[in-house]
C-alpha positions, 0 to 999 in steps of 0.5 A, spaced: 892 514 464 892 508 469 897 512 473 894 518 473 888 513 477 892 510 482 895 518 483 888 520 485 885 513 488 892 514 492 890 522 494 883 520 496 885 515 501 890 520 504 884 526 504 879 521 507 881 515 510 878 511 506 877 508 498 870 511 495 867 506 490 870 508 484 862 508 480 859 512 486 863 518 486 867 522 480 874 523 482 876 530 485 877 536 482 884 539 482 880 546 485 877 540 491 884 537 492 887 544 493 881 546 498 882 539 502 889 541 502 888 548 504 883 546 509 888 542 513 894 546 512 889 551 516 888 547 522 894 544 522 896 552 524 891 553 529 894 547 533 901 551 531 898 557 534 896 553 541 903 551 541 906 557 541 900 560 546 902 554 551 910 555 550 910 562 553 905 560 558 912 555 559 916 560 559 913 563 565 912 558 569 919 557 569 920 563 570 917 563 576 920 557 578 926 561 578 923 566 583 920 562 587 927 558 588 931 564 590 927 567 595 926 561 599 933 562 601 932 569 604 926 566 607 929 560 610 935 564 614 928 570 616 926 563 619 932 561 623 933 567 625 926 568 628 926 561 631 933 562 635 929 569 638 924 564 640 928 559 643 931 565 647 924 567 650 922 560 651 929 559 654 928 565 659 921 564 660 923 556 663 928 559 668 926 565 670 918 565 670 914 570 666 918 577 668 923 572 666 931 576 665 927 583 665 926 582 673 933 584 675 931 591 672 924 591 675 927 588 682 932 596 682 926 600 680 922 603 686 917 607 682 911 604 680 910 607 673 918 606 671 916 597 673 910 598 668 913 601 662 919 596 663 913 590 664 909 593 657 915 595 653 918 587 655 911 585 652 912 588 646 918 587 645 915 579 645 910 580 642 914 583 635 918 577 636 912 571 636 908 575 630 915 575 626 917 568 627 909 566 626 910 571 619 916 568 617 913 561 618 908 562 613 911 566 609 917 559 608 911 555 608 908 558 602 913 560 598 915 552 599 907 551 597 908 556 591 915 553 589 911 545 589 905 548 585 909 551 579 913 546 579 907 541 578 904 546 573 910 546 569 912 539 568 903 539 566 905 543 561 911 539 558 906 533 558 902 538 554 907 541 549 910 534 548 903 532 545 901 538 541 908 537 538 907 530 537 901 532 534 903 537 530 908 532 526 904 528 526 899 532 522 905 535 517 907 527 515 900 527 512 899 533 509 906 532 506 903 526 503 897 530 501 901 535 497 907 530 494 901 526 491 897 532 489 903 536 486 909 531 486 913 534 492 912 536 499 913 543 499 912 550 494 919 552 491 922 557 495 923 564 491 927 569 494 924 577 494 928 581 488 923 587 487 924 593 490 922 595 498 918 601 501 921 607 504 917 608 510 919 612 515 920 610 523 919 603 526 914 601 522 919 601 515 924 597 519 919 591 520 916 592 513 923 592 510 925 585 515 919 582 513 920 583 504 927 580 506 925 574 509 920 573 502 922 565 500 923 563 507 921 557 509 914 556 515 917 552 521 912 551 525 915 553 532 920 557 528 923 565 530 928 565 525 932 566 522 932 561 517 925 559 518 918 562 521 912 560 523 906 566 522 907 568 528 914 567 529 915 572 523 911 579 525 915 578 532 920 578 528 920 583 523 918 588 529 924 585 534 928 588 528 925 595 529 926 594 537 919 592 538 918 585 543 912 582 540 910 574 543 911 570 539 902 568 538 897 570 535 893 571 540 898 573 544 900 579 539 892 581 537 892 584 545 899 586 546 897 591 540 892 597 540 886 596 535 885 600 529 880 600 523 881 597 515 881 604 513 886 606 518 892 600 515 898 603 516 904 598 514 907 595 519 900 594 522 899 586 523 892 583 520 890 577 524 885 571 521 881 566 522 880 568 530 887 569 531 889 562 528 893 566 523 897 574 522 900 578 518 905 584 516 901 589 513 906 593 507 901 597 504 897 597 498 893 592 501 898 587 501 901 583 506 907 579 507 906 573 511 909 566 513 902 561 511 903 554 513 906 548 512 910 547 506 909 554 504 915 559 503 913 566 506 910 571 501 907 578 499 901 577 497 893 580 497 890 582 505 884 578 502 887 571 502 882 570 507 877 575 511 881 579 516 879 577 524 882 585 526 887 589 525 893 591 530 898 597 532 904 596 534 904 601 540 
């Protein structure tokens, strides 16, 4: 009994921080312990789910990067180039006035309209000139602005994503320590899926069927697969398995799908929770197969864990 005491006095201090005088307060209840738990395995998903946002934001703006790099080259050698045109007219206009070379041809003509049309075509032809070297000139300039601004917004959200992934592990340490005093281990036992899959038709039935088989695999937050998933990492998953590209967020996946109603569920239809912090796969029957939280294994379970936020097709 006196251990048990020291078990639950334990857990209390790593819910709330803190040793509630014993006379004051009852201890909690198995149900309390495993809502408080719930409660930070929620959480500590949502703060995944930004993790994941601010990952593909990365990816892009490294891709950009890479852009914006390969064409300073072009840009640069449009700008030597522009620049030794410059030099020449200049070079002309130095030594020979502002007819410049053109004057040998002007000097041969006896028609005064052939003079002028040479005049005005050799102003053009100038002109053209100065308004390329001041185009490329810009266009050098921003580019290499563009390429310094990227980069600078890469190495903020490096910064960012370090901390959130700080954050996160910090997070999971506690909610181990919460589970392991609840339950006597960190994580639920994993069971893998032996029952029987749908037969569904199509795309839909290939990313439903990926999904049975990853049943009893563990969450990872982060984690695409194969071995491990988070929940987003699991629906873009089981639809890459069915050809489609999903990324790899919550948030991210309700817009790249299309809306549909509850009475319009059809498996392979994602099912998203607590204002996109959370999605699943649905498999019909009103089930759905998702990667849950931290310590967790990936299941198939009720469409009703939670209420739904909306409901999604992949196009």
């Amino acid at each position: 009994m006196r251990l048990r005491t020291l078990v639950v006095a334990a857990l209390a201090i790593a819910i709330t921080g803190s040793i509630a005088p014993a006379a004051a307060h009852a201890e909690p209840s198995s149900s309390d312990i495993t809502k408080k738990i719930t409660k930070a395995s929620d959480e500590l998903e949502d703060i995944v789910e930004s993790y994941n946002k601010m990952k593909i934001s990365l990816d892009k703006t490294k891709a950009d990067e890479k852009k914006l790099a390969e064409s300073l080259g072009p840009a640069k050698d449009a700008l030597a180039d522009a620049g030794a045109q410059m030099k020449l007219i200049a070079s002309s206009a130095y030594k020979t006035g502002k007819v410049g070379t053109m004057s040998v041809v002007l000097d041969g003509s006896s028609d005064l309209m052939d003079r002028m049309s040479i005049l005005e075509q050799m102003s053009r032809t100038r002109q053209r000139d100065i308004d390329t070297y001041t185009a490329t000139t810009k266009d050098y300039s921003s580019r290499q602005a563009a390429l310094k601004a990227t980069q600078d917004k890469q190495a903020a959200e490096v910064k960012e994503l370090t901390d959130r992934k700080e954050k996160i592990e910090g997070n999971l340490k506690e909610l181990y320590a919460m589970r392991k005093a609840a339950y006597g281990r960190e994580t639920e036992k994993a069971t893998k899926y032996t029952g029987s899959v749908p037969n569904i038709a199509g795309s839909a039935g290939k990313a439903v069927s990926f999904a049975y088989g990853a049943i009893g695999l563990m969450y990872e937050y982060g984690s695409g697969g194969p071995d491990t998933y988070d929940c987003s990492g699991l629906t873009s998953a089981a639809w890459a398995a069915a050809g489609k590209s999903l990324p790899h967020n919550a948030a991210a996946q309700y817009s790249a799908t299309s809306r549909v109603s509850r009475s319009e569920l059809k498996a392979g239809d994602l099912v998203f929770y607590r204002s996109l912090g959370h999605v699943g796969i649905y498999v019909g029957d009103g089930m759905i197969i998702d990667a849950s939280h931290a310590g967790a294994p990936v299941k198939k379970r009720s469409i009703n864990i939670m209420t739904p936020y909306g409901y999604g097709r992949v196009g």
